[in-house]
C-alpha positions as a Python dict, from the first residue, in 0.01 Angstrom:
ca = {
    (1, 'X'): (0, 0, 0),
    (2, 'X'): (220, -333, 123),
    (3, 'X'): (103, -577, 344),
    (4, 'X'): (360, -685, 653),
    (5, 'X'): (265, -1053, 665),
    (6, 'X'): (492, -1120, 953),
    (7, 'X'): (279, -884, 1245),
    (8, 'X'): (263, -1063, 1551),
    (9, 'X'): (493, -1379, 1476),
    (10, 'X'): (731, -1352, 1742),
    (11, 'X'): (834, -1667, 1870),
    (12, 'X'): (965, -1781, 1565),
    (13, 'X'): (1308, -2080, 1556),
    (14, 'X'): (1593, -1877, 1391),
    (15, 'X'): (1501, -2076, 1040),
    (16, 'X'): (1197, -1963, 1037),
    (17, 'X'): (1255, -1644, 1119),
    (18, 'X'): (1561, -1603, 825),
    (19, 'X'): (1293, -1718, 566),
    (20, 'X'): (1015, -1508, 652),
    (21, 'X'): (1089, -1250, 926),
    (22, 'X'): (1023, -875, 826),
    (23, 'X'): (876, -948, 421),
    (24, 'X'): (639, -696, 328),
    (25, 'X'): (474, -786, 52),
    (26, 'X'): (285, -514, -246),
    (27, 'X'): (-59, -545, -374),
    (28, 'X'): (82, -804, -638),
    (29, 'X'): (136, -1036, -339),
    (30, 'X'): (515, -1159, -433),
    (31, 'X'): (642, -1458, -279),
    (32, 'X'): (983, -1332, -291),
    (33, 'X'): (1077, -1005, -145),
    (34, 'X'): (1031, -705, -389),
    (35, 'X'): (1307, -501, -508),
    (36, 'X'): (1263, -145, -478),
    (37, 'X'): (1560, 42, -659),
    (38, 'X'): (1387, 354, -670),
    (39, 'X'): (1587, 630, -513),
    (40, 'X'): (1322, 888, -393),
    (41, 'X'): (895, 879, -330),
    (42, 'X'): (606, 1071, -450),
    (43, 'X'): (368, 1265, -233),
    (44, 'X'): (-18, 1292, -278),
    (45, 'X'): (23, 1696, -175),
    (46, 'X'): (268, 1974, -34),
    (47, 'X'): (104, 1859, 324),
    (48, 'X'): (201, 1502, 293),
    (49, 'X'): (535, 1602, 199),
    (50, 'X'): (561, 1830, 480),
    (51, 'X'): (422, 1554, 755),
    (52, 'X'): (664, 1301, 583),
    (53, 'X'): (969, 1503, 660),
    (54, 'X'): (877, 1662, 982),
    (55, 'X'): (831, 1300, 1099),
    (56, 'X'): (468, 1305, 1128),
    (57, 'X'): (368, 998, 885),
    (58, 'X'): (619, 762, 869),
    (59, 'X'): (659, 690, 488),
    (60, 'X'): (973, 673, 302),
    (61, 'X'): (1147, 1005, 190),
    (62, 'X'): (1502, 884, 8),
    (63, 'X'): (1668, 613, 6),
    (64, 'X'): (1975, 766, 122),
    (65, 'X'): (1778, 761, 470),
    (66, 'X'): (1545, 445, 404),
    (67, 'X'): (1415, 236, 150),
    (68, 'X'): (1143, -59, 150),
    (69, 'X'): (1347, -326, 46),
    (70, 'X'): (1683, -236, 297),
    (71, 'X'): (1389, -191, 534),
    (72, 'X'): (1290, -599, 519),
    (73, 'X'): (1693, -670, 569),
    (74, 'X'): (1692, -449, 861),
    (75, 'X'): (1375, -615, 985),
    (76, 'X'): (1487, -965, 959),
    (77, 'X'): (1825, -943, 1127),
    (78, 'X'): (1718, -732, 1407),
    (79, 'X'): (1473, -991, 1451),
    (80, 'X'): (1702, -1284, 1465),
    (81, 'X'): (1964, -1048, 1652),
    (82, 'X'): (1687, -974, 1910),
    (83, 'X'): (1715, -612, 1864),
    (84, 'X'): (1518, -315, 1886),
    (85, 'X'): (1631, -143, 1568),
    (86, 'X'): (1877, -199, 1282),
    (87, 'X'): (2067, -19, 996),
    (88, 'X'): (2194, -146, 672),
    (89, 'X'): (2550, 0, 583),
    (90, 'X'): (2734, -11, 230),
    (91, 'X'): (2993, -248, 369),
    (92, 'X'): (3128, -433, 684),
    (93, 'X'): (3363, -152, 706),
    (94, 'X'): (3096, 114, 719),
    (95, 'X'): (2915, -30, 991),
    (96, 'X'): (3240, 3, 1228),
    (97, 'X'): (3285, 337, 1118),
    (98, 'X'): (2933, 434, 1149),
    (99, 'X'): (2936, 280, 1541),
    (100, 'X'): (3212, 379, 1684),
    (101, 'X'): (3172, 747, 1573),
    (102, 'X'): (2789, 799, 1657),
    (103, 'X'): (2907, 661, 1993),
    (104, 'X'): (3163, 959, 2050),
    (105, 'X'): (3291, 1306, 2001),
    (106, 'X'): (3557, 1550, 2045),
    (107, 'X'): (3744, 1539, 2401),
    (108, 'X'): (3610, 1147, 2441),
    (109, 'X'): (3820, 825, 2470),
    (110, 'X'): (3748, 485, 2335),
    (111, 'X'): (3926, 148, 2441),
    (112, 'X'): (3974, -97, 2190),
    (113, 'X'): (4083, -478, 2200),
    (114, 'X'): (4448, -473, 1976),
    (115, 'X'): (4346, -798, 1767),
    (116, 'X'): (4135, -611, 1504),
    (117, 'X'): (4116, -602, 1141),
    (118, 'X'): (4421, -387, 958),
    (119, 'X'): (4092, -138, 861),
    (120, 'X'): (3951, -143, 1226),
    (121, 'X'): (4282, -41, 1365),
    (122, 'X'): (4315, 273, 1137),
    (123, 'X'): (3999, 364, 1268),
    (124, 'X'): (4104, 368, 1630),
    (125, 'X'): (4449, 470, 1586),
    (126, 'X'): (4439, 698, 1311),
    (127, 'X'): (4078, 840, 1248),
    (128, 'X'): (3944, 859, 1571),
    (129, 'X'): (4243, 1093, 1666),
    (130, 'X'): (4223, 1364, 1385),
    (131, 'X'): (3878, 1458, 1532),
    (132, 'X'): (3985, 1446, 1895),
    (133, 'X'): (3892, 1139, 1999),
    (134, 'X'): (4172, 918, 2249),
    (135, 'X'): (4177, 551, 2159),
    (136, 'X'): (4384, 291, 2403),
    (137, 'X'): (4437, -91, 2257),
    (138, 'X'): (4404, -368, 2523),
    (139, 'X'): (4518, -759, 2490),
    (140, 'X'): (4172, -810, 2461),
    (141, 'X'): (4170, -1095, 2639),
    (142, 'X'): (4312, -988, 2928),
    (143, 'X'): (4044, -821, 3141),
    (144, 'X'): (4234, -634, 3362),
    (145, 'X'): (4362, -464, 3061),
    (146, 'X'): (4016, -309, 3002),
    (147, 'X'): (3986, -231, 3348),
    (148, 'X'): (4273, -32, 3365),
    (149, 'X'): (4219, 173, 3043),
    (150, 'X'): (3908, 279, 3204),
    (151, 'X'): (3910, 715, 3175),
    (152, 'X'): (3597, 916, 3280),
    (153, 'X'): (3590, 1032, 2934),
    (154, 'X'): (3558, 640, 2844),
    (155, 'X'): (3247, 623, 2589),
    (156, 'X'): (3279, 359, 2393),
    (157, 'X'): (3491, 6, 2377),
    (158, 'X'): (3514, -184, 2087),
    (159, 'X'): (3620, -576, 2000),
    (160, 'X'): (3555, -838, 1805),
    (161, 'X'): (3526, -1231, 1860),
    (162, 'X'): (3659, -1463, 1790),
    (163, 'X'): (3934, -1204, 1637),
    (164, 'X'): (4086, -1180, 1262),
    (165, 'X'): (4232, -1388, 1237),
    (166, 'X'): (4400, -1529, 1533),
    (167, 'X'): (4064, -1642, 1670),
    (168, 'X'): (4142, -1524, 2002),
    (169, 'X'): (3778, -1556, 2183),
    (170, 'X'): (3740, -1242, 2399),
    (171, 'X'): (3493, -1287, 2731),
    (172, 'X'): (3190, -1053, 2629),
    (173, 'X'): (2963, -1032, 2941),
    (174, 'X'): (3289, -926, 3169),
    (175, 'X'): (3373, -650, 2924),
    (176, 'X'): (3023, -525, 2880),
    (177, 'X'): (3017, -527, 3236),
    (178, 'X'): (3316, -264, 3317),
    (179, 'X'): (3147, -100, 3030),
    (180, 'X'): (2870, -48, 3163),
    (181, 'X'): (2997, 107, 3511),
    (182, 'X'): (3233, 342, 3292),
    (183, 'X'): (2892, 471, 3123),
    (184, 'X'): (3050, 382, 2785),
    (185, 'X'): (2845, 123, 2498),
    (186, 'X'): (3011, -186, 2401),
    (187, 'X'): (3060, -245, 1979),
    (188, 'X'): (3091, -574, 1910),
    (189, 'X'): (3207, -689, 1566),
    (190, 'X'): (3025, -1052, 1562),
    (191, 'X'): (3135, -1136, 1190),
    (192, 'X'): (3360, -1471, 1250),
    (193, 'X'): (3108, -1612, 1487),
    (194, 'X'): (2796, -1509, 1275),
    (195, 'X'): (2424, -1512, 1432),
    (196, 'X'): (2402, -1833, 1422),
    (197, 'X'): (2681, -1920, 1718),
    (198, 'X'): (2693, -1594, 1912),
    (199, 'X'): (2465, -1342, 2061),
    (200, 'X'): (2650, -1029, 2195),
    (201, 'X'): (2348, -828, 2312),
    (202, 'X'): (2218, -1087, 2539),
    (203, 'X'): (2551, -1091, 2653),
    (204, 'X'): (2565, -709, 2789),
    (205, 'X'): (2702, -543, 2434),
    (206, 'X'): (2520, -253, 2312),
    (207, 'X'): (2578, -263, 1956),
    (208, 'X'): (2635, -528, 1753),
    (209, 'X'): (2797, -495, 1423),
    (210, 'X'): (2869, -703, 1097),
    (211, 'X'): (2984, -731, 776),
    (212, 'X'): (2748, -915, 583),
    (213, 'X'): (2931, -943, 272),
    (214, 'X'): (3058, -1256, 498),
    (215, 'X'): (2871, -1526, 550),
    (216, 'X'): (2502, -1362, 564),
    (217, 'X'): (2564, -1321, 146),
    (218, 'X'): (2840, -1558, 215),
    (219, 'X'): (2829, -1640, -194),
    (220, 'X'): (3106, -1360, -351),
    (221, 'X'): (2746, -1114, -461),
    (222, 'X'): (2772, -811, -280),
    (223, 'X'): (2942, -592, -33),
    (224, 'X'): (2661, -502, 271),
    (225, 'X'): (2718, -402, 674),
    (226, 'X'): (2441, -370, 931),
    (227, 'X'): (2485, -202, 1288),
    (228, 'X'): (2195, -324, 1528),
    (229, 'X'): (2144, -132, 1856),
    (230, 'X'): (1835, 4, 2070),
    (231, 'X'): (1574, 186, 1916),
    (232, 'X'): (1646, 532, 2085),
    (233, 'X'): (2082, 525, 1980),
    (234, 'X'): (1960, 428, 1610),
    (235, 'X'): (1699, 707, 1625),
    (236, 'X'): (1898, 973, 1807),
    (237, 'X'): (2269, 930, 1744),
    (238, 'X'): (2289, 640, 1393),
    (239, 'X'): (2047, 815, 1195),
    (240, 'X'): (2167, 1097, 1177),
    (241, 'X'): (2486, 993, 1019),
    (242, 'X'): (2285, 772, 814),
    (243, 'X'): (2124, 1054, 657),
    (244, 'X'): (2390, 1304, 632),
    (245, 'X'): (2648, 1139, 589),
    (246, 'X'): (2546, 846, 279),
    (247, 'X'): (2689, 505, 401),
    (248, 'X'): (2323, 364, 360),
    (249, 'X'): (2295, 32, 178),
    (250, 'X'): (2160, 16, -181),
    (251, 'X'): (1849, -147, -258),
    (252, 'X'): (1999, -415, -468),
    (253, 'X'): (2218, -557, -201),
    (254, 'X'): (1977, -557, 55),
    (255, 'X'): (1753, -810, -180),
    (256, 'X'): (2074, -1065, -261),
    (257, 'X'): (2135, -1003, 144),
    (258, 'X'): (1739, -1105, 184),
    (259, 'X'): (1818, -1436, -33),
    (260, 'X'): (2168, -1522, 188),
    (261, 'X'): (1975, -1470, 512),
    (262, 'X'): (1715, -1758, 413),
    (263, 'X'): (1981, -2022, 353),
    (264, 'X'): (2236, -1878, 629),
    (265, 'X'): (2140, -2166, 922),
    (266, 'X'): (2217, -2441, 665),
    (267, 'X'): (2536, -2303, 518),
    (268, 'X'): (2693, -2182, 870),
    (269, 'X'): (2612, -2531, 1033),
    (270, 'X'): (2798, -2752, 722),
    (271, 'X'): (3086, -2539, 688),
    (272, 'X'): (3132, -2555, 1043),
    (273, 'X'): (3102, -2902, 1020),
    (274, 'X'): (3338, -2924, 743),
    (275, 'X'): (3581, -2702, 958),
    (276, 'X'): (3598, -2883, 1280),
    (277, 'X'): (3686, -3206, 1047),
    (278, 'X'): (3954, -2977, 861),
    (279, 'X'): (4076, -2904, 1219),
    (280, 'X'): (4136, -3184, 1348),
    (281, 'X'): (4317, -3337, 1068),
    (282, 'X'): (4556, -2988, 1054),
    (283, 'X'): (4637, -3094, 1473),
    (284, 'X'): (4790, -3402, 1366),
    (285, 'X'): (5049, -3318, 1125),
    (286, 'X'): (5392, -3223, 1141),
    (287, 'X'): (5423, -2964, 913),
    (288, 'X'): (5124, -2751, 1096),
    (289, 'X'): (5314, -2584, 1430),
    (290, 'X'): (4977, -2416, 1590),
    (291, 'X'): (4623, -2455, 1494),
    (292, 'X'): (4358, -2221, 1640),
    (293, 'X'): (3997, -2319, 1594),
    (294, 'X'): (3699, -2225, 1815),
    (295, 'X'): (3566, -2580, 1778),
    (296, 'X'): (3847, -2749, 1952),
    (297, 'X'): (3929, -2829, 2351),
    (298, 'X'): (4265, -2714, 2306),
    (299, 'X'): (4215, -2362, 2195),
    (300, 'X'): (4291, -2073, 2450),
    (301, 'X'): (3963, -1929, 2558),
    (302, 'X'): (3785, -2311, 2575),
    (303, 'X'): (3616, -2215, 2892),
    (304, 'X'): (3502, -1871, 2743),
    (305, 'X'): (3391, -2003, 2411),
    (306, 'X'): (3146, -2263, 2609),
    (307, 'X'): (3048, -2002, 2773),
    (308, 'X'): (2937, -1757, 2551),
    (309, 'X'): (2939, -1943, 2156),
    (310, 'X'): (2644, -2218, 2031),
    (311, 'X'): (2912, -2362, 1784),
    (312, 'X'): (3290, -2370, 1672),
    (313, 'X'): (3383, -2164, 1371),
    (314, 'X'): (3354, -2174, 962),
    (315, 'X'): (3693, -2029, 1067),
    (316, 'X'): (4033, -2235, 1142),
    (317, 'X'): (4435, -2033, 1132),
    (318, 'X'): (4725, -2263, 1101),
    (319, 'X'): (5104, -2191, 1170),
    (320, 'X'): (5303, -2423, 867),
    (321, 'X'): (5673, -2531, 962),
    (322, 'X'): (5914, -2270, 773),
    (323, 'X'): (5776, -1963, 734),
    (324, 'X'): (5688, -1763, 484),
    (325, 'X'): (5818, -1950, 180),
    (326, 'X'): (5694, -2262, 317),
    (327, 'X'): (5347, -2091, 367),
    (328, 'X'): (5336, -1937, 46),
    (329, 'X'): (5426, -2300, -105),
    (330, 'X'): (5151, -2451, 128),
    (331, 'X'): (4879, -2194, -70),
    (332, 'X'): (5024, -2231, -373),
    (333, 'X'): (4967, -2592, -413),
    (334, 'X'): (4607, -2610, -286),
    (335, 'X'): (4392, -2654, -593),
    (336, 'X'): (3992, -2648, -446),
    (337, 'X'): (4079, -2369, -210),
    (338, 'X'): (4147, -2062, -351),
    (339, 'X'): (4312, -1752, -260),
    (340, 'X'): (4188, -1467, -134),
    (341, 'X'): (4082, -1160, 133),
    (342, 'X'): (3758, -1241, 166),
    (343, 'X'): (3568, -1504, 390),
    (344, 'X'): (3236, -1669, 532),
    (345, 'X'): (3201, -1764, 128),
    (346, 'X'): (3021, -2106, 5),
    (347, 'X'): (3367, -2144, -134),
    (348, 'X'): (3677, -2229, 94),
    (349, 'X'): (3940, -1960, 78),
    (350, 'X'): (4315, -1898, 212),
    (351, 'X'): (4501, -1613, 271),
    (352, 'X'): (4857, -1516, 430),
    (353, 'X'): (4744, -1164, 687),
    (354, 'X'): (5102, -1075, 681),
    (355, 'X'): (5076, -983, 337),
    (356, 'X'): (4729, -924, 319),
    (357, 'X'): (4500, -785, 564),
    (358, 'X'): (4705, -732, 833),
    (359, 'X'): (5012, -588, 629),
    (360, 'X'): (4924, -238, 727),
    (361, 'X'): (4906, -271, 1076),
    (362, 'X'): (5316, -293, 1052),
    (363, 'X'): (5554, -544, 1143),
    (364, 'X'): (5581, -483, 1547),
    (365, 'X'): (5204, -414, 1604),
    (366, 'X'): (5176, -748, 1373),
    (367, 'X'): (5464, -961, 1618),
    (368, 'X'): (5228, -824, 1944),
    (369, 'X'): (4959, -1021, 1793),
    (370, 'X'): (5105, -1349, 1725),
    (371, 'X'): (5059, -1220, 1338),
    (372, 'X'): (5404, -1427, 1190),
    (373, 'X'): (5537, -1507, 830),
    (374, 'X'): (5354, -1873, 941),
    (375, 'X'): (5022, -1824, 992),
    (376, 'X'): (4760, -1856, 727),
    (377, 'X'): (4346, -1793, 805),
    (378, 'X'): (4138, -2113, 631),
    (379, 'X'): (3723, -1994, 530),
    (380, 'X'): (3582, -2326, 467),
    (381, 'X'): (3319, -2307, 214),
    (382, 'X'): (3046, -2602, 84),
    (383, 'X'): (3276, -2844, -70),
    (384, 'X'): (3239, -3206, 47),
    (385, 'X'): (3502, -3162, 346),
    (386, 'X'): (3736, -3493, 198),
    (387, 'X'): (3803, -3297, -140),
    (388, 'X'): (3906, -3031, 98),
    (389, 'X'): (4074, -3290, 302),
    (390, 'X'): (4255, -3468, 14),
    (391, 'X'): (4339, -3066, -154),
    (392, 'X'): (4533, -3010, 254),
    (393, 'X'): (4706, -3319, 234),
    (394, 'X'): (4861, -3292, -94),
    (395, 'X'): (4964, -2892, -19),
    (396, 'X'): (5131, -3006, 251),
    (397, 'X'): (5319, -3250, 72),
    (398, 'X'): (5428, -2970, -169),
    (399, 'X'): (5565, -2786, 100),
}
């Protein structure tokens, strides 16, 4: 028998609630969160069994369709998120899949915003139409674009903000507003602005997804994904994908996810700070052609990002004078920041999307985007922000 310690605590700050929200504790009385790897549950008789399955007593059945320990992630996010339900996913990657195809079927249409991640775009370009499902890509800041995509077999749009990894910062409550009168649910991928600085449900979206290898682990543990939605679209439509389907999230990573979530606040809110001051100096040199960061007056969407975003970005994308040599030579050079994919880590990471994440998406659909041999997406991590000052300056001298 476990013990939810957290009944009836609802007006909790965010901090508090990323420490304590959703722990059940067992008859041992754990301070931390227990980890239950177990992958199936015992029944007292045939008649429990039967009233577990047929939905009768709530209980656990497999963890392939639930599991105590994924249950406290999925308790503590939703509760942060303000939603009714959530659903931990393997990876970031199988929450998008997971959302966008409980949200349709055969004969329907989805609208997408073109500024996705390489993996995001093969889902609405090339998955989505081998089981009969239309996609159309929109400039997705451009909201007469989603307007006039608009079909009456619209059912579900899809974007995320700020984008990867041009940062573009798309208006949420206007598109979850023509969503809304074309009867279709909003997905919003909130990864790059994290919990902490955006909330797309209170601003009209109806599902919100992440991947929470970044940031919530944000430490290079584990790969984990979580789709949060209404209780009656997890129920009816999620779960049973969930459970036929496997993308569920394992025990294990749920309980390192538990352990980011308590320390996310504090991480998000110094790397931030250490990116705005990475920012700036990037604005004022010669060598950078185009810096894009969130944080700053001069980015694109300034009067959307006020609008809708509590904070700048642990995120910053740089254009460097000459290309892609001169680029690669930039990264080369840095010492503290490393190279890599990945991002929202406590350490500060580079990469080049042309050649990277974004090399898949092809060289025109990569030009549309503003995607050049230049550019180069910056993850600041925990490092006192003048090493990672004094590690920019001397890899831009190298260029």
């Amino acid at each position: 028998m476990t013990e939810n310690t957290t009944t009836g605590k609802k007006n909790w700050r965010p901090a508090t609630t990323l420490v304590h929200g959703g722990t059940t504790r067992s008859p041992f009385g754990e301070t931390s969160e227990a980890l239950y790897l177990t992958q199936g549950f015992v029944y007292d008789n045939a008649e429990a069994a039967e009233a577990r399955f047929n939905g009768e007593d709530p209980g656990y059945v497999y963890s392939r369709y639930a599991n105590p320990t994924v249950s406290m992630f999925e308790d503590r996010i939703k509760a942060l998120e303000g939603a009714e339900a959530a659903r931990g996913t393997a990876s970031g990657m199988a929450a998008v899949n997971l959302a966008l195809m409980a949200s349709v079927k055969a004969g329907d249409h989805v609208i997408a915003a073109k500024a996705l991640f390489g993996s995001c775009r093969y889902i609405c370009e090339t998955l989505l139409p081998r089981f009969g499902v239309e996609s159309t890509l929109v400039d997705g800041t451009d909201i007469e674009q989603w307007k006039a995509a608009v079909r009456p077999n619209t059912r579900a749009m899809f974007l995320e903000s700020p984008t990867n990894p041009t940062l573009e910062v798309i208006d949420i409550a206007a598109v979850a507003e023509i969503a809304k009168e074309a009867g279709a649910r909003l997905i919003v991928d909130n990864v790059f602005a994290t919990p902490m600085f955006q909330s797309p449900l209170e601003l009209g979206a109806d599902v919100v997804v992440y991947s929470a290898t970044k940031h919530i682990d944000g430490q290079g543990r584990c790969l984990g994904g979580v789709v949060l939605s209404d209780e009656e679209w997890i129920a009816d439509e999620l779960m049973p994908f969930v459970k036929h389907t496997g993308p569920h999230m394992s025990p294990f990573s749920a309980w390192v996810l538990l352990k980011g979530l308590e320390t996310l606040p504090i991480r998000v809110a110094r790397q931030t700070e250490s990116a705005g001051k990475v920012a700036d100096f990037l604005a004022g040199q010669s060598k950078v052609k185009r810096l894009i960061y969130p944080g700053r007056e001069d980015h694109p969407q300034a009067d959307v990002i006020k609008r809708q975003m509590r904070g700048g970005s642990t995120m910053l994308a740089f254009e460097i004078d000459g290309g892609k040599e001169a680029a690669f030579r930039f990264t080369n050079a840095l010492e503290i920041i490393r190279i890599s994919n990945n991002l929202g880590d406590a350490k500060s990471l580079i990469t080049h999307p042309a050649t990277t994440t974004h090399q898949s998406i092809g060289e025109e659909a990569r030009a549309e985007l503003d995607i050049n041999d230049s550019l180069l997406r910056l993850s600041i991590g925990l490092e006192d922000p003048l090493d990672l000052l004094e590690d920019v300056e001397k890899a831009l001298a190298a260029i």
